[in-house]
N, CA, C and O atoms as CSV, one atom per row, in Angstrom:
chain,resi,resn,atom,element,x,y,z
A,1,UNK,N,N,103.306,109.317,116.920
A,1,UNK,CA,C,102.806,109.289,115.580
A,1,UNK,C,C,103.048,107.894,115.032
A,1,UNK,O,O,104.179,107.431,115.175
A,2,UNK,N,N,102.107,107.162,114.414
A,2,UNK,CA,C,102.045,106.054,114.025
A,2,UNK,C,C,101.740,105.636,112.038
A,2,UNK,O,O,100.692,105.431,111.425
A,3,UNK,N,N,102.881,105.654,111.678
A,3,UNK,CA,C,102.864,105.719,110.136
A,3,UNK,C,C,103.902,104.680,110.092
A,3,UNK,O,O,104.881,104.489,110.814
A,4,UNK,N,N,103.207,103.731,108.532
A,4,UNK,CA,C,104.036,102.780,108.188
A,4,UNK,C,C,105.790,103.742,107.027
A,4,UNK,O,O,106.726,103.122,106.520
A,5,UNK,N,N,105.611,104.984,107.012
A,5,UNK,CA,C,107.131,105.298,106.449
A,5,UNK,C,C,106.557,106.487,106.905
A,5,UNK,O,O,105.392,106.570,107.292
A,6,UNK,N,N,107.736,107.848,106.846
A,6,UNK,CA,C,107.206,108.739,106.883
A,6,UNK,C,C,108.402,109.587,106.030
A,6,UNK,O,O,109.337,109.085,105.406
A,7,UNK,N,N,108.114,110.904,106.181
A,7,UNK,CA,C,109.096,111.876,105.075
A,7,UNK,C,C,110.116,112.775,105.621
A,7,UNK,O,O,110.130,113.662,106.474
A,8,UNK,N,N,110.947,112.244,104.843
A,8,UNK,CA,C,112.266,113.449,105.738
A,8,UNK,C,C,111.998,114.606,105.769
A,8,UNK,O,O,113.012,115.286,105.604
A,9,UNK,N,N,111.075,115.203,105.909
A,9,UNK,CA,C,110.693,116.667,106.996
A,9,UNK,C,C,110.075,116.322,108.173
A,9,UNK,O,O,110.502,116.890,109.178
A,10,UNK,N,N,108.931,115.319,108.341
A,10,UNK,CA,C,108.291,114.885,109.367
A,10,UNK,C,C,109.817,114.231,110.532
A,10,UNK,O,O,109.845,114.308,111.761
A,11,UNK,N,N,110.670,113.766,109.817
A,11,UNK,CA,C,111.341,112.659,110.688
A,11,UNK,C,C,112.273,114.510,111.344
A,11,UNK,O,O,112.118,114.947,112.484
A,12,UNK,N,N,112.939,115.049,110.500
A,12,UNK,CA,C,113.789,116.244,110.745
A,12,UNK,C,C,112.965,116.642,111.737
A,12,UNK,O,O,113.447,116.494,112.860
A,13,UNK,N,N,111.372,117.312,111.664
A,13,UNK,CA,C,110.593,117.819,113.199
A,13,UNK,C,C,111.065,117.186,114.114
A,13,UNK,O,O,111.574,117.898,114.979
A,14,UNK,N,N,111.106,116.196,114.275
A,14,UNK,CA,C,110.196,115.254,115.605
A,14,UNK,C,C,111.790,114.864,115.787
A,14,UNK,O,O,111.853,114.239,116.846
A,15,UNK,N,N,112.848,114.951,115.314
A,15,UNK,CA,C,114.500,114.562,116.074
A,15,UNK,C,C,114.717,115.126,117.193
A,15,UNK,O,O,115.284,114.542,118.116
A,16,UNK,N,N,114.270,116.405,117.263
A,16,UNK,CA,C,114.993,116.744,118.622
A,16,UNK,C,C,113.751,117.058,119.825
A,16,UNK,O,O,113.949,117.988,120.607
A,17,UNK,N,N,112.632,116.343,119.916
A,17,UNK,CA,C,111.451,116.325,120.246
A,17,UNK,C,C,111.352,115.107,121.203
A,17,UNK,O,O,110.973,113.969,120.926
A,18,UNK,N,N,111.982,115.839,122.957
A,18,UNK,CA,C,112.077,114.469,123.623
A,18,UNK,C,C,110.491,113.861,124.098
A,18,UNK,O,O,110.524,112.886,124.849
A,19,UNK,N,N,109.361,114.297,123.768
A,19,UNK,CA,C,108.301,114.131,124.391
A,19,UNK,C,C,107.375,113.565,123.064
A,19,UNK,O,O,106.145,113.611,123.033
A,20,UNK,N,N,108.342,112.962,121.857
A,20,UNK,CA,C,107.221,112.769,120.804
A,20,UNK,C,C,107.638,111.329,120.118
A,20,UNK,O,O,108.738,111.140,119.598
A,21,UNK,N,N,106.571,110.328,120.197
A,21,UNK,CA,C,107.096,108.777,120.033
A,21,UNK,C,C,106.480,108.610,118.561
A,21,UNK,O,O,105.345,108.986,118.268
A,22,UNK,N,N,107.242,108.088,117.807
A,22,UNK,CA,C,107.383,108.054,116.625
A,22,UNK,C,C,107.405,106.313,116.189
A,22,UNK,O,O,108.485,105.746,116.350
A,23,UNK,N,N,106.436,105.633,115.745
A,23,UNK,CA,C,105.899,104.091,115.526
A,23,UNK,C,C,105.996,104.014,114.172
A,23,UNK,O,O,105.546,104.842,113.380
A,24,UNK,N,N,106.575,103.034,113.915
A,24,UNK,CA,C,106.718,102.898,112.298
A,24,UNK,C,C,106.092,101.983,112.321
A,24,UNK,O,O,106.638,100.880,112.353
A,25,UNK,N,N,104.632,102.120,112.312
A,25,UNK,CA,C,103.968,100.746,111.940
A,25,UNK,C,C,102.305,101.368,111.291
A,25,UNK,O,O,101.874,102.519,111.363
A,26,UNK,N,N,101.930,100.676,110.941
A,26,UNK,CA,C,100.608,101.100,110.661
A,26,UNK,C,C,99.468,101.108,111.798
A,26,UNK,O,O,99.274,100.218,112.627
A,27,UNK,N,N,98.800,102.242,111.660
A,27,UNK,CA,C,97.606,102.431,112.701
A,27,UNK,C,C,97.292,101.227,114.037
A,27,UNK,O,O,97.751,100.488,113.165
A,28,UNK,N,N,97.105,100.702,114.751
A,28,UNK,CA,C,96.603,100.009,115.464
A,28,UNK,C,C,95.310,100.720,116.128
A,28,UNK,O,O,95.230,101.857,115.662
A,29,UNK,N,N,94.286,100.460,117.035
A,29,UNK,CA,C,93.547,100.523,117.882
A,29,UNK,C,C,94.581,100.540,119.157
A,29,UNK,O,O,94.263,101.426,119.950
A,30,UNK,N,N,95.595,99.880,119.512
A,30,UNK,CA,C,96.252,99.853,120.713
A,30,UNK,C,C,97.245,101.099,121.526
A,30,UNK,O,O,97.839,101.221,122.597
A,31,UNK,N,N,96.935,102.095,119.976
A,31,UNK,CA,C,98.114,102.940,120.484
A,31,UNK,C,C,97.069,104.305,120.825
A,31,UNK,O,O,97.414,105.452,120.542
A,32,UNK,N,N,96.115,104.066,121.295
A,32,UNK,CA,C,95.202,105.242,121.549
A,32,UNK,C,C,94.854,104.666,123.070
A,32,UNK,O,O,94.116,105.538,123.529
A,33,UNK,N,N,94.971,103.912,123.810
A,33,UNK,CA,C,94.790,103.773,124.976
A,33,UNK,C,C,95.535,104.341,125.953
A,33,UNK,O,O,96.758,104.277,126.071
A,34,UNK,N,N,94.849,104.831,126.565
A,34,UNK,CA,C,95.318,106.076,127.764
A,34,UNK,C,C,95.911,107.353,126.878
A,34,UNK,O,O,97.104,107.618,127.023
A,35,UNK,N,N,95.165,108.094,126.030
A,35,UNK,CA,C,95.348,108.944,125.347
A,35,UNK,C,C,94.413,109.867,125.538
A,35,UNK,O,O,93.361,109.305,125.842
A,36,UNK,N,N,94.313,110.931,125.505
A,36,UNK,CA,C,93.263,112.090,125.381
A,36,UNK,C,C,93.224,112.906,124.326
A,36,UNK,O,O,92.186,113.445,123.944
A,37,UNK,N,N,94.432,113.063,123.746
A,37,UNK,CA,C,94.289,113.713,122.469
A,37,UNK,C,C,94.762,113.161,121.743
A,37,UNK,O,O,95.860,112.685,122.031
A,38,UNK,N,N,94.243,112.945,120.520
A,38,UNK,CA,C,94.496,111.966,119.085
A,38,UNK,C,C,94.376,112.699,117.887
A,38,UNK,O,O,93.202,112.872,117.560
A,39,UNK,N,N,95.307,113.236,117.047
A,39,UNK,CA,C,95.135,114.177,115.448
A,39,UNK,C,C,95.681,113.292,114.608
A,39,UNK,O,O,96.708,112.613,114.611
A,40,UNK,N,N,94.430,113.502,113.614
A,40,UNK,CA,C,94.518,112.486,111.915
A,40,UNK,C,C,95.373,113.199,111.438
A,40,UNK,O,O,95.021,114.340,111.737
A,41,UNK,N,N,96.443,113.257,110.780
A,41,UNK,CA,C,97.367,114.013,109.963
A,41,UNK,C,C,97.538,113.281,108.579
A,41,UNK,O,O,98.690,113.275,108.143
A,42,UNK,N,N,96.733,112.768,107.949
A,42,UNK,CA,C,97.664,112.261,106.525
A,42,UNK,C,C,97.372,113.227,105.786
A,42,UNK,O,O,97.243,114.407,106.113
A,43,UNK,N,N,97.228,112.617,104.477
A,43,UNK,CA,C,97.554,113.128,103.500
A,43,UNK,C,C,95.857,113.142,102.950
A,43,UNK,O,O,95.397,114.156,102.425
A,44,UNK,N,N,95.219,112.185,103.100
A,44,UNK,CA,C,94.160,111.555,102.956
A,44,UNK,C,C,92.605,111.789,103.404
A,44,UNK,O,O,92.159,110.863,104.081
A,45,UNK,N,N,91.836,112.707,103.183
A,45,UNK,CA,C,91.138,113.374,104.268
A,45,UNK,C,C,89.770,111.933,104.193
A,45,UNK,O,O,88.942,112.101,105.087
A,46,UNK,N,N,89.534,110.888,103.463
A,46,UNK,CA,C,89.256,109.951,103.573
A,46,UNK,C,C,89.565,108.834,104.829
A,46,UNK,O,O,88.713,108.274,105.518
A,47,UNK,N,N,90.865,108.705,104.900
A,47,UNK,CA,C,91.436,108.226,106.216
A,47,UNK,C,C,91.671,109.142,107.057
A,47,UNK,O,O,92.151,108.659,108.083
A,48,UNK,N,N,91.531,110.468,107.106
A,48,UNK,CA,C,91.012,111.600,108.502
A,48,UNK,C,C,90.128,111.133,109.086
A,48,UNK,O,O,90.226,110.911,110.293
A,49,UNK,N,N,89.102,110.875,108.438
A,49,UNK,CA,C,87.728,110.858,108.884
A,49,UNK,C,C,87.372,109.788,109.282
A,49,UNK,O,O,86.603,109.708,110.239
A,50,UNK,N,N,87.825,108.753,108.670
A,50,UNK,CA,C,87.995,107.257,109.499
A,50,UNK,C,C,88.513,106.599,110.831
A,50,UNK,O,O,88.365,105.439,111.215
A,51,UNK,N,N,89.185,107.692,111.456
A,51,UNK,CA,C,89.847,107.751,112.170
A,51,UNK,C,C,89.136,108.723,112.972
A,51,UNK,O,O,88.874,108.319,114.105
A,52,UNK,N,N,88.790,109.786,112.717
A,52,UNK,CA,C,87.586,110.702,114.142
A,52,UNK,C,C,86.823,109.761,114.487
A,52,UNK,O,O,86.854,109.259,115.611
A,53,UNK,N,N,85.861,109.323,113.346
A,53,UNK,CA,C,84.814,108.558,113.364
A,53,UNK,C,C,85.392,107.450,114.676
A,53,UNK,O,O,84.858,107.579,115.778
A,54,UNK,N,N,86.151,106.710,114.550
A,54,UNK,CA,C,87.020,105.612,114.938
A,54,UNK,C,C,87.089,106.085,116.492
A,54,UNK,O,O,86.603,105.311,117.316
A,55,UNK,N,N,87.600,107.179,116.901
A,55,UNK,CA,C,88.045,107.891,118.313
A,55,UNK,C,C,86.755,107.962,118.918
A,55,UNK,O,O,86.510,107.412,119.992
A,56,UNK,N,N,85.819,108.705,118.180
A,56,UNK,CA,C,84.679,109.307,118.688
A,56,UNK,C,C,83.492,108.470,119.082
A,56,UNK,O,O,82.463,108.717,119.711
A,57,UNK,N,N,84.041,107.270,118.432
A,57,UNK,CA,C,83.041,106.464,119.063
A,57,UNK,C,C,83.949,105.423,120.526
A,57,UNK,O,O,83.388,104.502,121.120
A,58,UNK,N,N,85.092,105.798,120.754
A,58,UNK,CA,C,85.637,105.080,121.630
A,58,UNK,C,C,85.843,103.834,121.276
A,58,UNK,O,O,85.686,103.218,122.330
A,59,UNK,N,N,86.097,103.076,120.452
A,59,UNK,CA,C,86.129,101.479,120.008
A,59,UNK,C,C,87.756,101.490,120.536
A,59,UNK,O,O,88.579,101.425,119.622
A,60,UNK,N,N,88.147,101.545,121.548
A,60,UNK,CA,C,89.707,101.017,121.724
A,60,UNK,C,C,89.876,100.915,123.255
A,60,UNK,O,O,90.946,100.541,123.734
């Protein structure tokens, strides 16, 4: 998961989650390579959709 902060419930999930990498940075294109599955999760269904759009056309 790739978010520039995230919220102490998201961080509490993902602690004891040895298979889940957690990027404190904002979005890149670089972190979808060699990936097959990719989920928009914000808050934002504006930047959801920017981001399918983004996958679905393969630009990475």
């Amino acid at each position: 998961m790739a978010a520039p902060s995230n919220r102490k419930n998201t961080l509490e999930f993902v602690a004891d989650k040895s298979n889940f990498l957690l990027i404190n940075r904002n979005f890149s294109s670089y972190f979808l390579k060699g990936k097959h599955v990719v989920i928009a999760t914000t808050d934002d269904p504006v930047v959801n959709e920017k981001y399918i759009i983004f996958v679905k056309k393969r630009e990475y």
